[in-house]
C-alpha positions as CSV (number, residue, x, y, z in Angstrom):
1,X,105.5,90.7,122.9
2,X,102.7,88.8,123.8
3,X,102.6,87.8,127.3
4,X,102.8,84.0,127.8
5,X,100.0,82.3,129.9
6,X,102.6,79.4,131.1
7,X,106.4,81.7,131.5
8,X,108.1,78.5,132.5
9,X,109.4,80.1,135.5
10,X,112.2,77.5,136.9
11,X,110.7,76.2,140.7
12,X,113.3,74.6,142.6
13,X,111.6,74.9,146.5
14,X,112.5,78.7,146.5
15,X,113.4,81.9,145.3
16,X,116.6,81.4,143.4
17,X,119.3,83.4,140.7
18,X,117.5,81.4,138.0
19,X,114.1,82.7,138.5
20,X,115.0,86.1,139.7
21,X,117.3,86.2,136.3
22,X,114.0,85.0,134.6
23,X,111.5,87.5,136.5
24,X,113.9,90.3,135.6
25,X,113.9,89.4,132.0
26,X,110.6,88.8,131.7
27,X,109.7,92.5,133.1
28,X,112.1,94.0,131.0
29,X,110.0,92.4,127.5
30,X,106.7,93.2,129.2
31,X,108.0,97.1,130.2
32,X,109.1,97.6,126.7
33,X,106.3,96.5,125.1
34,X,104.0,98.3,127.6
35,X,105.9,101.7,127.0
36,X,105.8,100.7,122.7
37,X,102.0,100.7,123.4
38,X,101.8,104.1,125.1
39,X,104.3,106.0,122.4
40,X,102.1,104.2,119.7
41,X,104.8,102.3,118.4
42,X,104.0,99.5,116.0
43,X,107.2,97.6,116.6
44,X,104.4,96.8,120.1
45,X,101.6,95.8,118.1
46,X,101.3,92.3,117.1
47,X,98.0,92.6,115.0
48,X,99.8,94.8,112.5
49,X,100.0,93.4,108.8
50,X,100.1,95.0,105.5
51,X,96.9,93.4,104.1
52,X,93.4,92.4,106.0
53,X,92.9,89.1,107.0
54,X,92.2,86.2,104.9
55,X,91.8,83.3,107.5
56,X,90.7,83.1,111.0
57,X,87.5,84.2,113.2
58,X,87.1,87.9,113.5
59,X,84.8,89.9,115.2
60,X,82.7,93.0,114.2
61,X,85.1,95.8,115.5
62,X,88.3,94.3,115.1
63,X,91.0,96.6,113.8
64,X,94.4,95.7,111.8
65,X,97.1,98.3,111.4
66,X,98.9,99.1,108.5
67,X,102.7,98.1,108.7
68,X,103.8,99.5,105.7
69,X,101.3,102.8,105.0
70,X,102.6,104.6,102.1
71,X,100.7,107.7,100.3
72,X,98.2,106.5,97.2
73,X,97.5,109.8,95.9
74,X,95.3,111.7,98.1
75,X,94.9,109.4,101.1
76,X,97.2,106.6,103.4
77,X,95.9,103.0,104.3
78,X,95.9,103.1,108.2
79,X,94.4,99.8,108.7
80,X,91.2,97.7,108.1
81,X,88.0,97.6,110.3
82,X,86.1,94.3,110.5
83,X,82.5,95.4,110.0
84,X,80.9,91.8,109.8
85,X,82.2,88.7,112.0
86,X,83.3,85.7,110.3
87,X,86.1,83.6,109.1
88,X,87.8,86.0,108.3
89,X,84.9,88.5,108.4
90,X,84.2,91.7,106.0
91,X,87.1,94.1,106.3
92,X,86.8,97.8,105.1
93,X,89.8,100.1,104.5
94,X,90.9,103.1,107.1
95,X,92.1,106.3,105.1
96,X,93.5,109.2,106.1
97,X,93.7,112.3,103.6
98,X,96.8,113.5,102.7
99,X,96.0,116.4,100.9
């Protein structure tokens, strides 16, 4: 979940059941996510695809994990590495050996 920079909390001159309701759900999204992130969990990360980018600005550094990683004989896709910026920049393959 990406965190919204306008939550559309509901402001009626106080604290009320509708914005408490909305706090608490809010929390609940942001906890999850939060905890998804620590037990490296890519249901929490929202830059994981199952190719590199092919539109958009990137920047040197950049990283794209693998959603669907399956063994190709020797080694596993983990994700791409942007090693030049640009739209979309110059993406390299991650491997890890299988063997």
């Amino acid at each position: 979940m990406k965190i919204s920079a306008d939550p559309r909390l509901p402001i009626d001159g106080g604290i009320s059941p509708s914005l408490n309701v909305r706090l608490y759900e809010l929390f609940r999204s942001i906890a999850a996510s939060v905890n998804g992130l620590a037990e490296g969990r890519i249901m929490a990360v929202y830059n994981a695809a199952t190719e590199p980018p092919t539109t958009g600005e990137h920047y040197q550094g950049d990283f794209i994990r693998n959603r669907e990683p399956v063994d190709a004989g020797g080694y596993i896709v983990t994700g791409w590495i942007c090693v030049e910026s640009g739209s979309p920049g110059t993406w390299k393959e991650c491997r890890c050996a299988t063997v």
